[in-house]
C-alpha positions as CSV (number, residue, x, y, z in Angstrom):
1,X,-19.9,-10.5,17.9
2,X,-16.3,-12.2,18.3
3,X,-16.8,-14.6,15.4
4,X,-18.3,-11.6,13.1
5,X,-14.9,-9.6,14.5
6,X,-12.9,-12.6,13.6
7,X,-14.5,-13.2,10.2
8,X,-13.8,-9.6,9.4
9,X,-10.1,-9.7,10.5
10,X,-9.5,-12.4,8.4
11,X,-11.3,-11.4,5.3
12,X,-9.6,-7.6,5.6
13,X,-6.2,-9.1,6.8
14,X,-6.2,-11.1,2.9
15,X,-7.7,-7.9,0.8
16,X,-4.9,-5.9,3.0
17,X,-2.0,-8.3,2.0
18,X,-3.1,-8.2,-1.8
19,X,-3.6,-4.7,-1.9
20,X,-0.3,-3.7,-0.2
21,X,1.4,-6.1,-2.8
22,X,0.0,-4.7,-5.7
23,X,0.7,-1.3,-4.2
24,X,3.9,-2.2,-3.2
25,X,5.2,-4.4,-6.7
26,X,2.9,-3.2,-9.3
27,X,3.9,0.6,-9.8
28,X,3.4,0.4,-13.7
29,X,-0.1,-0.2,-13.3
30,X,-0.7,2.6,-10.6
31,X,0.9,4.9,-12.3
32,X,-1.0,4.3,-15.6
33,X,-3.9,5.5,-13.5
34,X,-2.9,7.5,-10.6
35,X,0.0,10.0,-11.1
36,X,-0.9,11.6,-7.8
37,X,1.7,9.5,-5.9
38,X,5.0,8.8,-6.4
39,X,6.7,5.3,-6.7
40,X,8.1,5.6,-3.0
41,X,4.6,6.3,-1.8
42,X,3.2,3.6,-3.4
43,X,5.4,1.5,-1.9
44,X,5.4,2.7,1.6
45,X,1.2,2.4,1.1
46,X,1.5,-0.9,0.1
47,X,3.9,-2.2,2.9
48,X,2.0,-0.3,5.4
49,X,-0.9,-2.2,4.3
50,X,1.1,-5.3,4.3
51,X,2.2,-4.7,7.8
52,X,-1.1,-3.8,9.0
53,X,-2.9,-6.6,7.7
54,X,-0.3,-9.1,9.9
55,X,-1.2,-6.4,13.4
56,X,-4.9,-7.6,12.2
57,X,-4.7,-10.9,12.9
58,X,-0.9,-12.0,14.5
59,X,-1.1,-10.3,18.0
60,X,-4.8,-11.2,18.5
61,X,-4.0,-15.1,18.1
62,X,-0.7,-15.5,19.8
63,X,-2.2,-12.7,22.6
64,X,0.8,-10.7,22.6
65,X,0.0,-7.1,23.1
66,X,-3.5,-7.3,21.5
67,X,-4.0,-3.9,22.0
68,X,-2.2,-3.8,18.7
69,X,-5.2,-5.2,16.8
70,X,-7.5,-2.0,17.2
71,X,-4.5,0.0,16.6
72,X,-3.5,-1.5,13.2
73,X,-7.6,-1.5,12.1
74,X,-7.3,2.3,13.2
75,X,-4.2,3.2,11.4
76,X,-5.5,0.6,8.2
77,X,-8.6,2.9,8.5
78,X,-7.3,6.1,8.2
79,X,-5.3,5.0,5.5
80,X,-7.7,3.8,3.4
81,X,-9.9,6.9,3.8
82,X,-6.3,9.3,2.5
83,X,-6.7,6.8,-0.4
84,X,-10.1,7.2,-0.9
85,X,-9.6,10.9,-1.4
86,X,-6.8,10.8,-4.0
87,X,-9.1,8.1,-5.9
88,X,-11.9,10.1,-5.6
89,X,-10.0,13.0,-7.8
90,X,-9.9,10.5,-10.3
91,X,-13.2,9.4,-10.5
92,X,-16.5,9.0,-8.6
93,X,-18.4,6.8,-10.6
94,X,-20.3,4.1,-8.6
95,X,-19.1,1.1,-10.3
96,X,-17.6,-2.1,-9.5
97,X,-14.5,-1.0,-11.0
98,X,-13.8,1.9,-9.5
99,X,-11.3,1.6,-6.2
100,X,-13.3,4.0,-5.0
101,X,-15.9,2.3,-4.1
102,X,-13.8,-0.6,-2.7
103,X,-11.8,1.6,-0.5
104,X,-14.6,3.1,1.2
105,X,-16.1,-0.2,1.7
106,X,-12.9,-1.3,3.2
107,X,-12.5,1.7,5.7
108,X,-16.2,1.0,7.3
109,X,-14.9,-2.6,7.8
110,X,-11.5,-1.8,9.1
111,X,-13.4,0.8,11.1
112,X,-15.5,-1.7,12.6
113,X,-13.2,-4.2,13.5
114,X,-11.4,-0.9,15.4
115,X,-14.1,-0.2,17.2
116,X,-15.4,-3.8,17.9
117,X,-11.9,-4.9,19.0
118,X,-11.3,-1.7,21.6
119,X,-15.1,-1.2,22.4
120,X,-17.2,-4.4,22.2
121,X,-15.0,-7.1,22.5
122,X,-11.6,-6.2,23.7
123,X,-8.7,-8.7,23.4
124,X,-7.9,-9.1,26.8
């Protein structure tokens, strides 16, 4: 179960840095499809992911207060589900394309690697 946790972290801490860049740099192309949120929120999304994808991975290497992993994974989790809802208002089709369909498939990860890091296989 730790090297299915660790494979996880890793894959989500990558997708979390690219997504929190585009958020965070990319605003034209957002906003060109969803008006629901402002510039600054976009921004503060994407460094939040940013941030969050480093929490994944850093503290559970160096074992520095690894309590922070399931933390971030929660927080990362929660996020991505708020973002599922505003993309959701902008369409539900179930297709590749759609960050829809991405996001929720990100929040059951992130929400596994929560669980599995505070539950099954604590950092200790």
């Amino acid at each position: 179960m730790n090297i299915l946790l660790w494979v996880v972290q890793a894959i989500l801490g990558l997708l979390y840095v690219a997504g929190g860049y585009y958020k965070a740099f990319q605003f034209e192309e957002l906003a060109s499809q969803f008006s629901a949120i402002p510039r600054g929120g976009w921004r503060a999304l994407g460094v939040l992911e940013m941030l969050g994808a480093a929490l994944l991975i850093v503290p559970a290497v160096t074992k520095w207060t690894p309590v922070l992993t399931p933390i971030a994974a929660a927080v990362l989790a929660l996020e991505t589900l708020a973002l599922c809802g505003v993309y959701a208002r902008y369409s539900s089709k179930l297709t590749a394309g759609n960050p829809l369909v991405w996001s929720v498939v990100m929040a059951l990860l992130v929400a596994f690697v929560a669980y599995g890091r505070y539950a099954l296989e604590p950092l200790t």
